[in-house]
C-alpha positions as a printed NumPy array, in Angstrom:
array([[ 14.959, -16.841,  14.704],
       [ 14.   , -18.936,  11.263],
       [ 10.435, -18.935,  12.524],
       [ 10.085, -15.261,  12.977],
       [ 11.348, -13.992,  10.353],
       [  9.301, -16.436,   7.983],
       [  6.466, -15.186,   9.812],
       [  3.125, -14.971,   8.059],
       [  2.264, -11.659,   9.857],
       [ -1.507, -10.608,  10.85 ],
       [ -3.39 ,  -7.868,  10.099],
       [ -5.576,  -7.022,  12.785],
       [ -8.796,  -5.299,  13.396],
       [-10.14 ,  -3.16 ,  16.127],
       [-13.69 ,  -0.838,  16.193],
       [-14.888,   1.308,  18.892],
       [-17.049,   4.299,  18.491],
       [-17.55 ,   3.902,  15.097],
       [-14.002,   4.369,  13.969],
       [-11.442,   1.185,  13.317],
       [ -8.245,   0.741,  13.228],
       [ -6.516,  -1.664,  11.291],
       [ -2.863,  -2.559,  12.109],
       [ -0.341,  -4.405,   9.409],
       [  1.24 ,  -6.774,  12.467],
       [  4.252,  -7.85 ,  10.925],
       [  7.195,  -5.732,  13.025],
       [  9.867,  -7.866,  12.605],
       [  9.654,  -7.896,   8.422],
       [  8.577,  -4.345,   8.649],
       [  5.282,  -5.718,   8.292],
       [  6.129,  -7.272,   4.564],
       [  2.905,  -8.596,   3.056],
       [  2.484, -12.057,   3.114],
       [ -0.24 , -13.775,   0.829],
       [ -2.006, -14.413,   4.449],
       [ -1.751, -11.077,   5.11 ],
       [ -3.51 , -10.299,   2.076],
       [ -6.085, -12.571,   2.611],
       [ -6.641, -11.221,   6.203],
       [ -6.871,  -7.738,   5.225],
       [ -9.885,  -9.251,   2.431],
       [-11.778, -10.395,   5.442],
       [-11.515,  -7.602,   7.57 ],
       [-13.257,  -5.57 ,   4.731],
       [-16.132,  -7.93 ,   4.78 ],
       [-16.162,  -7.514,   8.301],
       [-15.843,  -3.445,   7.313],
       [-18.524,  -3.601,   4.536],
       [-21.09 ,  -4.833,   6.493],
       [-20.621,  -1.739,   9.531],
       [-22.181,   0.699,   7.882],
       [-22.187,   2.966,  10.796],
       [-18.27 ,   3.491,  10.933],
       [-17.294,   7.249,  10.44 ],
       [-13.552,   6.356,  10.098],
       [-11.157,   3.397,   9.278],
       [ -7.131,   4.123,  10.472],
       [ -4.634,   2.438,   8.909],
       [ -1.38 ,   1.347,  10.364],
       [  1.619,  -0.403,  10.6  ],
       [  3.169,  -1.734,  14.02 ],
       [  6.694,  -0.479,  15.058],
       [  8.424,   1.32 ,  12.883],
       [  6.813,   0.646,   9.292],
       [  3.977,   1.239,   7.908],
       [  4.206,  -1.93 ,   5.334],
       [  7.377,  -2.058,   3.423],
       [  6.059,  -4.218,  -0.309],
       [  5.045,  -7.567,  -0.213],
       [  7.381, -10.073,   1.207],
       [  9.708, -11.454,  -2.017],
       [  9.983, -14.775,  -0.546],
       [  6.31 , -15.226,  -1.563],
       [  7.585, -14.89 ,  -5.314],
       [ 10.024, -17.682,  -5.173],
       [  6.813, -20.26 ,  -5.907],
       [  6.541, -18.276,  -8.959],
       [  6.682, -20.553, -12.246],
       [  5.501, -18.513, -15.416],
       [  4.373, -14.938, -16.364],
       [  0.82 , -16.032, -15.676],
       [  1.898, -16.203, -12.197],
       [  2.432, -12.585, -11.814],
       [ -0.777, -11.556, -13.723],
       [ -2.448, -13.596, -11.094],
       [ -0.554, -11.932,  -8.39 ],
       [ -1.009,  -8.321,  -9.362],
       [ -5.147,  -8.922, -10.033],
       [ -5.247, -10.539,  -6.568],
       [ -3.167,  -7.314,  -5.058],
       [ -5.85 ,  -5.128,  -7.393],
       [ -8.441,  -7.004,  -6.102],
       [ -7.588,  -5.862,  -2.2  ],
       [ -6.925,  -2.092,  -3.265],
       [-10.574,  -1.71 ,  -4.751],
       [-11.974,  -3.019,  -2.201],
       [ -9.7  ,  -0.777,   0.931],
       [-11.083,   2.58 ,  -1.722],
       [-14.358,   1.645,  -1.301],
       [-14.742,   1.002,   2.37 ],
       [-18.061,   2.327,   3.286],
       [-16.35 ,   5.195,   6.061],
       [-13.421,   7.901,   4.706],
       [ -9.892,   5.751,   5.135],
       [ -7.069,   7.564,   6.985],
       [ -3.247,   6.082,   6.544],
       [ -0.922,   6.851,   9.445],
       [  2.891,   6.861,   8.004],
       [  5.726,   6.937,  10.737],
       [  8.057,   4.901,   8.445],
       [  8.546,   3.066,   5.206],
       [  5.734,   2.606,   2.946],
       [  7.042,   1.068,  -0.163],
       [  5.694,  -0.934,  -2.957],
       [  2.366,  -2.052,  -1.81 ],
       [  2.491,  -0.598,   1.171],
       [  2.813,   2.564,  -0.696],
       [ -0.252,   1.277,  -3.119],
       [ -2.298,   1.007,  -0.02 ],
       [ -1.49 ,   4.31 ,   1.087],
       [ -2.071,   6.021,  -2.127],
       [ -6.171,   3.915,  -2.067],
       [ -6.9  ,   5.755,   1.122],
       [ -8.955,   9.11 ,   1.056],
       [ -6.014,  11.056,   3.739],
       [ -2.917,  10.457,   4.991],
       [ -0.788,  11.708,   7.662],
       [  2.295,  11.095,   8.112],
       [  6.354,  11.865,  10.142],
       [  9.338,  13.63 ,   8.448],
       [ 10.532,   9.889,   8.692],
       [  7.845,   8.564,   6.273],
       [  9.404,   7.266,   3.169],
       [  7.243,   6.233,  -0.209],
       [  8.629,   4.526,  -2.965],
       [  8.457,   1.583,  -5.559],
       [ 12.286,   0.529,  -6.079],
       [ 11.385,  -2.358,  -8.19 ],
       [ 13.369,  -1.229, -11.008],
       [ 16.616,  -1.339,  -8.659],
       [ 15.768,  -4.657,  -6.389],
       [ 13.269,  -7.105,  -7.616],
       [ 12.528,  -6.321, -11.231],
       [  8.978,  -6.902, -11.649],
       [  6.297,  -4.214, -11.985],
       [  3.306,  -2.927, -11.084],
       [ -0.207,  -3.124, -12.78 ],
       [ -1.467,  -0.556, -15.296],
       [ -4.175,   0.192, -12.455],
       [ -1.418,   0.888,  -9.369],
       [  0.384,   2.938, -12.154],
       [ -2.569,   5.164, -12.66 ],
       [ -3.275,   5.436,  -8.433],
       [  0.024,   6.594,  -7.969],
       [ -0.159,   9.297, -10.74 ],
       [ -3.691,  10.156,  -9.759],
       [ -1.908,  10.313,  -5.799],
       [  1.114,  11.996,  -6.533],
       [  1.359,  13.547, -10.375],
       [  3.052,  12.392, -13.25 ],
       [  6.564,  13.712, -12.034],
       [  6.806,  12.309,  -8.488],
       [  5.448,   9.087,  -9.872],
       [  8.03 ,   8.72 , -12.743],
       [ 10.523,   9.494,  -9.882],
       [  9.63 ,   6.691,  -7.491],
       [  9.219,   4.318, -10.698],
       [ 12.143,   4.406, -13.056],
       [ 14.874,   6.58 , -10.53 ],
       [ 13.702,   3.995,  -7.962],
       [ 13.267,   7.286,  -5.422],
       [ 12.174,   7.278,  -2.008],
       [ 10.152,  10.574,  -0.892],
       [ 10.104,  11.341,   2.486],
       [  7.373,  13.034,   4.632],
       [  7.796,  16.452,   4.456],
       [  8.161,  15.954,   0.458],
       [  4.478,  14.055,  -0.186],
       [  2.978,  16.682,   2.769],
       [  4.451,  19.577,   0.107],
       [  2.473,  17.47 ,  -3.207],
       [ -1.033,  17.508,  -0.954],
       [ -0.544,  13.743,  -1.141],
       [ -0.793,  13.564,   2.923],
       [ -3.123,  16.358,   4.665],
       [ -0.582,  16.814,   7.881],
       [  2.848,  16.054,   8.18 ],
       [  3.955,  16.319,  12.171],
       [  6.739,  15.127,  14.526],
       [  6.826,  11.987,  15.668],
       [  5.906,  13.133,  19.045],
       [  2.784,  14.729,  17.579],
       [  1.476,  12.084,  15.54 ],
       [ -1.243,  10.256,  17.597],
       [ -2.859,  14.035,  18.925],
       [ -3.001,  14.789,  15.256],
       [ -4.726,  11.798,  14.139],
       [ -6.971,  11.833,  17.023],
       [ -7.624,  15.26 ,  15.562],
       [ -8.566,  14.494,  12.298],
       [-10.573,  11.59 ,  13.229],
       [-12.965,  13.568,  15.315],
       [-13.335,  15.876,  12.468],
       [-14.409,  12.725,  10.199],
       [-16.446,  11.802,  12.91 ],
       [-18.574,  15.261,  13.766],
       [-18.979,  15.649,   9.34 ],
       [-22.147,  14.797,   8.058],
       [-21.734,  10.974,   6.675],
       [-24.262,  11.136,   3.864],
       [-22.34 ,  13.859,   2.517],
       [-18.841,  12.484,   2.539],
       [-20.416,   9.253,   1.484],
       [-21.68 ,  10.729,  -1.508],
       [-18.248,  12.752,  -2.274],
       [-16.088,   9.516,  -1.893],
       [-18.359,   8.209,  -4.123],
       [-17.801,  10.797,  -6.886],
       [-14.342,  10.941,  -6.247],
       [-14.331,   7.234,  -7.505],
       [-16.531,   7.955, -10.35 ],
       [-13.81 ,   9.78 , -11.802],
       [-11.738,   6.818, -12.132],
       [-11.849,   5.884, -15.679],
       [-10.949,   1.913, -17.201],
       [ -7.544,   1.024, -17.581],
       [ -5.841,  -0.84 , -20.694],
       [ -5.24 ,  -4.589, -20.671],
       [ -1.558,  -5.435, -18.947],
       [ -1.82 ,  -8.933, -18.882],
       [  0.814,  -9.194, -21.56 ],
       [  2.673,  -6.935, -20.221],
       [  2.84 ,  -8.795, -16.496],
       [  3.33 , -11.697, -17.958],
       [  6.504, -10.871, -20.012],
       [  8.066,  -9.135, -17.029],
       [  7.59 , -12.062, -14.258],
       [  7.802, -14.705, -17.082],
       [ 11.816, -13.087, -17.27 ],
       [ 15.023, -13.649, -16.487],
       [ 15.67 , -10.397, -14.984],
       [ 12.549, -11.13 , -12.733],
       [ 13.962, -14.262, -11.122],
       [ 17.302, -12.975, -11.062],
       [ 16.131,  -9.922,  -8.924],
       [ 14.117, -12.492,  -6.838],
       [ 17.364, -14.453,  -6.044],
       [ 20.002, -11.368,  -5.544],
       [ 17.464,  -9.848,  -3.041],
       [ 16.91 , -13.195,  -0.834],
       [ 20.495, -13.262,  -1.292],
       [ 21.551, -10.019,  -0.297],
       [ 23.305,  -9.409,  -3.192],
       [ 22.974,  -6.936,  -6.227],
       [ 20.893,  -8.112,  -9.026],
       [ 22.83 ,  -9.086, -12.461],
       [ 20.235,  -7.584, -14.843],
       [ 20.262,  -9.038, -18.617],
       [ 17.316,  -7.207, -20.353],
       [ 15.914, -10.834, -20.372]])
């Protein structure tokens, strides 16, 4: 049982006629991110980059998540605030490269997609998700770190100001039908629907003409402008008491003692 759980998970890759899939293969952590995870998924965009072909790239998450954060064990190792600036550049570093994948990016959402799970939704181009879909960042309620200036900005670009404050400092999970009504996902169907209505929207992708969605994906990312400096920022939040404390109470199953230190 100790071995499952502490699991390092896969992410795994699959391509036929020019669309791929890949699958967050973690089930029984609902597919938690490990840091081998994360380095899987950076290698399976080199393998991505270099297919220019591809007319579509599905994401996914197997059983009933879609990826639910990054696995907090993975911040017990964590010494200093310079740990966590380290941390959120490397989980940067995999977002900019999933948003510019050389083929439009679909995210399939049947389930929880929270912290950077729900980063990696926000970096693809469409989304589709269940009534059962949930999206949130609860950091300010579990673990008490935070996110990077950059995710900050995706998820206000993704969702508006509102929503985003919502998720962020009320700790607030939306649910499917609620991102379908913001235009963050394109369809929002049944359960029982889900894989017709992908295979719908992938054969769309596939029958557009690729040097024009090429060229709007790329414009769409020229409109991303530079974000401020929050290395100090990280650093004093993982560098705190409140951070390991969160750490602790959530590996413990317990609630977090917070100190404002």
């Amino acid at each position: 049982m100790a071995d499952t759980l502490h699991s390092r998970g896969d992410v795994r890759l699959a391509v036929e006629a020019g669309v791929a899939t890949v699958t967050f293969d973690r089930p029984e952590a609902r597919n938690a991110m490990t840091f081998e995870m994360y380095r899987q998924l950076g290698e399976i965009c080199d393998t991505l980059e270099a297919q220019p072909d591809l007319r579509a790239i599905v994401f996914r998450g197997r059983g009933a998540a879609f990826v639910a954060g990054t696995d907090i064990s993975e911040f017990t190792a964590f010494e200093r605030g310079e740990d966590g600036v380290t941390y959120e550049k490397r989980i940067d570093a995999a977002i900019r490269r999933v948003e510019a994948l050389p083929a439009t990016t679909l995210a399939v959402v049947d389930g929880p997609a929270m912290g950077g799970g729900l980063v990696i939704t926000a970096a693809c181009d469409l989304r589709i998700v269940t009534p059962e879909a949930r999206f949130g960042v609860p950091i300010a309620r579990t673990v008490g770190n935070c996110l990077s200036q950059a995710n900050v900005a995706r998820l206000v670009r993704a969702f508006g100001e509102g929503p985003a404050k919502q998720m962020l400092l009320l700790s607030l999970a939306l649910d499917g039908e609620t991102v379908h009504r913001l235009g963050f996902a394109t369809a929002c169907v049944p359960a029982d629907a889900l894989e017709d209505e992908v295979a719908r929207t992938v054969d769309r992708l596939c029958k557009a003409a690729p040097l024009t969605i090429g060229a709007c994906r790329e414009m769409f990312r020229n409109l991303v402008g530079d974000v401020p400096d929050d290395a100090a920022t990280i650093a004093r939040i993982y560098g705190s008491r409140d951070f390991r404390e969160g750490v602790e109470a959530f590996l413990g199953k317990r609630k977090p003692v917070w100190s404002g230190t």
